[in-house]
Kinemage of the C-alpha trace (Angstrom):
@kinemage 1
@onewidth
@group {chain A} dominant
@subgroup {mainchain}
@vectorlist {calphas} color= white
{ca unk a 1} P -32.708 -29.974 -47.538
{ca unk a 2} L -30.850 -29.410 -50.818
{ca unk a 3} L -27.008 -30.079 -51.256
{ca unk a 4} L -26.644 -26.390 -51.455
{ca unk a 5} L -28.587 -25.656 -48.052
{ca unk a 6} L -26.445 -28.186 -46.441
{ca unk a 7} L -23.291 -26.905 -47.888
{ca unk a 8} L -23.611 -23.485 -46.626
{ca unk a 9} L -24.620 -25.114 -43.258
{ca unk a 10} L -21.237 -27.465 -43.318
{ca unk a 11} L -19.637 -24.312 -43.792
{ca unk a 12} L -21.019 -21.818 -41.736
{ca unk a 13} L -20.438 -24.748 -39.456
{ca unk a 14} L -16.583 -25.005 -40.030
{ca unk a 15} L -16.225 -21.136 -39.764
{ca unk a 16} L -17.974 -20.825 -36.400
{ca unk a 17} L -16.324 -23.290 -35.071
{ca unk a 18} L -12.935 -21.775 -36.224
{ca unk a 19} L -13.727 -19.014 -34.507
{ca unk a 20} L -14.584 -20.202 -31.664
{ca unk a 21} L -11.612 -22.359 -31.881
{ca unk a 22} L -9.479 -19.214 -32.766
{ca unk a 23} L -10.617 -17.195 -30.062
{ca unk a 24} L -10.221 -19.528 -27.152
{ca unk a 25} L -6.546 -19.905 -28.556
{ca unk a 26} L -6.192 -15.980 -28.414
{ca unk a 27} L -7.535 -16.419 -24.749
{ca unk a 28} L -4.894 -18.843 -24.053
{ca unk a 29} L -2.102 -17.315 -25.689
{ca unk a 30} L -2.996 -14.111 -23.749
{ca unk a 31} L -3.120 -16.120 -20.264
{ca unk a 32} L 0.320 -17.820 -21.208
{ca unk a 33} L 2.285 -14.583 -22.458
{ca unk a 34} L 0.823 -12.310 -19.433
{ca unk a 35} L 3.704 -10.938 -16.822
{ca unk a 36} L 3.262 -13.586 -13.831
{ca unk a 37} L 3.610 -12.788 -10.120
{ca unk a 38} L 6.305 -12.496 -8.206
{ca unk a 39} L 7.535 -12.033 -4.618
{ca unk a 40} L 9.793 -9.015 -3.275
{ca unk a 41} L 10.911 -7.196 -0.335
{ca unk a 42} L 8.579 -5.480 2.099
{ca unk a 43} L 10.674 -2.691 2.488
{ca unk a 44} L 13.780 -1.102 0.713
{ca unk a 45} L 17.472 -1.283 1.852
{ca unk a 46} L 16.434 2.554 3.875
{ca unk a 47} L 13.617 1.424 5.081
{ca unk a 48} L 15.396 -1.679 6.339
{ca unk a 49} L 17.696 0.360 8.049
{ca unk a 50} L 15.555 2.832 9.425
{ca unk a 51} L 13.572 -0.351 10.576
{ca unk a 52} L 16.093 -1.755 12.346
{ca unk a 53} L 16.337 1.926 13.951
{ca unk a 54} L 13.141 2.040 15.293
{ca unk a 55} L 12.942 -1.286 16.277
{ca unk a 56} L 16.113 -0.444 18.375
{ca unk a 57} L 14.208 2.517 20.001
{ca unk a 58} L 11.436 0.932 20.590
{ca unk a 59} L 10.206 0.055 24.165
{ca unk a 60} L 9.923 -3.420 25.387
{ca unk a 61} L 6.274 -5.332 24.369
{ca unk a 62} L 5.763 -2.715 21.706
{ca unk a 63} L 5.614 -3.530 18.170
{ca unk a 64} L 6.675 -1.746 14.837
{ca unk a 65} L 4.234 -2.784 12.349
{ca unk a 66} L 5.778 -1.386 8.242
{ca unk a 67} L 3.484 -0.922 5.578
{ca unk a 68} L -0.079 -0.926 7.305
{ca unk a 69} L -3.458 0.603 5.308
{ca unk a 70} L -4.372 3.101 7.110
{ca unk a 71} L -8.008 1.702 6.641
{ca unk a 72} L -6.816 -1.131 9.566
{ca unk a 73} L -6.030 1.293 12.094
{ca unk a 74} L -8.227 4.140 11.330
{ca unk a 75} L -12.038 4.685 10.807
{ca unk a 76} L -14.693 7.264 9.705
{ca unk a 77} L -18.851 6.976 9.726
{ca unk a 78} L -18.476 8.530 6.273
{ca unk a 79} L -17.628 6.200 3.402
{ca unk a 80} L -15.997 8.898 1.125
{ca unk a 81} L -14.097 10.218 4.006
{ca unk a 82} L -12.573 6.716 5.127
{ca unk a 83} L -12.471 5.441 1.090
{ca unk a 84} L -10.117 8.222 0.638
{ca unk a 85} L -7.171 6.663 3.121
{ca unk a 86} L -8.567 2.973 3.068
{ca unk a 87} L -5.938 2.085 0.570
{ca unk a 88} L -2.893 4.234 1.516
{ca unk a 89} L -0.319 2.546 3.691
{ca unk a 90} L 1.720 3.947 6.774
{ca unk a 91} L 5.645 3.146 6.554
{ca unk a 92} L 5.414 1.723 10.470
{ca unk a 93} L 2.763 1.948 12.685
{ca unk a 94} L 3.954 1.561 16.777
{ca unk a 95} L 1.332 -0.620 18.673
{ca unk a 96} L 1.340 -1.624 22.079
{ca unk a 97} L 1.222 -4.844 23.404
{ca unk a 98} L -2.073 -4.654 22.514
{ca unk a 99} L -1.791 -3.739 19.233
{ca unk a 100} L -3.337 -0.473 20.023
{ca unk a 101} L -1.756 1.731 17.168
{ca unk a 102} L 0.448 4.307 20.024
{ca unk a 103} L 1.984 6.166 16.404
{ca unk a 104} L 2.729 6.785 12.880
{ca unk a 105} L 5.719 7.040 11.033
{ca unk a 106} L 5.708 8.421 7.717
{ca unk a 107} L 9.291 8.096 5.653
{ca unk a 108} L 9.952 10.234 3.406
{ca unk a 109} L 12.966 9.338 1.650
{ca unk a 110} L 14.583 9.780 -2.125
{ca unk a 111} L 11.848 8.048 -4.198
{ca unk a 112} L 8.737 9.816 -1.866
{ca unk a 113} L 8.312 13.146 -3.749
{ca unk a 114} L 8.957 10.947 -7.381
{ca unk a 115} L 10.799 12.543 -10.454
{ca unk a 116} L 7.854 15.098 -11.930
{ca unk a 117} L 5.738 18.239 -11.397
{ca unk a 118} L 2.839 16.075 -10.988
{ca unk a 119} L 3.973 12.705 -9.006
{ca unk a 120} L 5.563 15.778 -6.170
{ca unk a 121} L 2.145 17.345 -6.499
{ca unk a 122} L 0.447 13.995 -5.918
{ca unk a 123} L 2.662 12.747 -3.033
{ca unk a 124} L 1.929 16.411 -1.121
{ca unk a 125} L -1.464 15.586 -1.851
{ca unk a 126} L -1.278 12.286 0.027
{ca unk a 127} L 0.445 13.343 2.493
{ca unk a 128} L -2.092 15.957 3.842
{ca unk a 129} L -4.854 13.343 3.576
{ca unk a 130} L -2.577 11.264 6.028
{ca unk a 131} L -2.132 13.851 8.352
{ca unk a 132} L -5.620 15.270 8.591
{ca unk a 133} L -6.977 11.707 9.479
{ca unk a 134} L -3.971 11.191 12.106
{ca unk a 135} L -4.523 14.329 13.730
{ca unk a 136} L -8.433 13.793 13.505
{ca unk a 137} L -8.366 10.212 15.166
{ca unk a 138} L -5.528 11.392 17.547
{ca unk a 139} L -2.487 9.046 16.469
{ca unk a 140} L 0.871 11.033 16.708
{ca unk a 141} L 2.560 11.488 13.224
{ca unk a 142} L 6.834 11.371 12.512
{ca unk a 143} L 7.462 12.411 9.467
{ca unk a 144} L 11.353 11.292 8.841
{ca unk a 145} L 13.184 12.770 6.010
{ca unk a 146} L 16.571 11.600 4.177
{ca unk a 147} L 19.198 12.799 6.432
{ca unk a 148} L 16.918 11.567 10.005
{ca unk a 149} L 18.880 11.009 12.803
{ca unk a 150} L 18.984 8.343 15.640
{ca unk a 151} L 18.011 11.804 18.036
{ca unk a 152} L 14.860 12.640 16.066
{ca unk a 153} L 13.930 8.664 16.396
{ca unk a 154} L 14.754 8.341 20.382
{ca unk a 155} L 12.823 11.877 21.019
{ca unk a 156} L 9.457 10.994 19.606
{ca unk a 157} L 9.727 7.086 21.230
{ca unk a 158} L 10.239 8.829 24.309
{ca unk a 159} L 7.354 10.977 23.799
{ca unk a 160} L 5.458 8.213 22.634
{ca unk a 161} L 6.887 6.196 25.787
{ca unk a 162} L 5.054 9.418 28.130
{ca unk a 163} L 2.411 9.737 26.602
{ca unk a 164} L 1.150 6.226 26.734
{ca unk a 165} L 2.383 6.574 30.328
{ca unk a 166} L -0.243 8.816 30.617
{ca unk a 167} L 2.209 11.566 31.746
């Protein structure tokens, strides 16, 4: 090999490996300036409250379960079908002892219906995918708006409370 062959080799040698070398920095730099993790609240301060609400309400042995996928309590044969609520979450599901889900409720409070034409359009589109599969597999639905009262909440538990009665 001439000095000239092994010249451009040293070089084309030096420039790959810069590369490489460059890239893998890139990588790292990427990793290092990336937004990390962090933990938060489950719920916000009104779903706190209206937490503490239902939980208040609630009979003895029961359980109110916040922010369950709907693909853990609810099922269908046909992919699509189920795919299409897998991912969406319930505000509280009521179990029994059991953890048999008993009921649904769905919050709807200031932030639900978002701040456009389209994220309003999206959320009523959402919403009627979570009723159809509640009313399909049977699970009573209470949908609470801003302004709920402690009435609305004791009604449907008592409801809830005959109905599991078997009355």
């Amino acid at each position: 090999m001439d000095v000239m062959t092994l010249h451009l080799a040293v070089t084309f040698a030096i420039c790959l490996g810069v590369v490489l070398v460059g890239s893998r920095v890139r990588a790292l730099v990427r990793r290092l300036r990336a937004p990390k993790f962090y933990a938060t609240t489950l719920l916000n301060k009104s779903e706190t409250k209206l937490f503490a609400r239902l939980t208040k309400a609630t009979r003895p042995g029961w359980q109110i379960c916040p922010q369950v996928s709907y693909g853990e309590f609810v099922r269908c044969e046909n992919f699509r079908r189920f795919a299409s609520v897998n991912a969406k979450r319930a505000d509280f599901v009521v179990c029994d002892a059991g953890f048999n889900v008993i009921g649904v409720i769905e919050y709807q409070g200031s932030g639900h219906w978002g701040s456009t034409r389209r994220s309003r359009r999206d959320a009523k589109g959402r919403d009627k995918v979570k009723r159809r599969a509640l009313s399909e597999a049977r699970i009573p639905l209470l949908e609470l708006y801003d302004g709920y009262t402690a009435t609305e909440i004791e009604r449907w538990m008592h409801m809830l409370d005959r109905k599991a009665a078997g009355n």
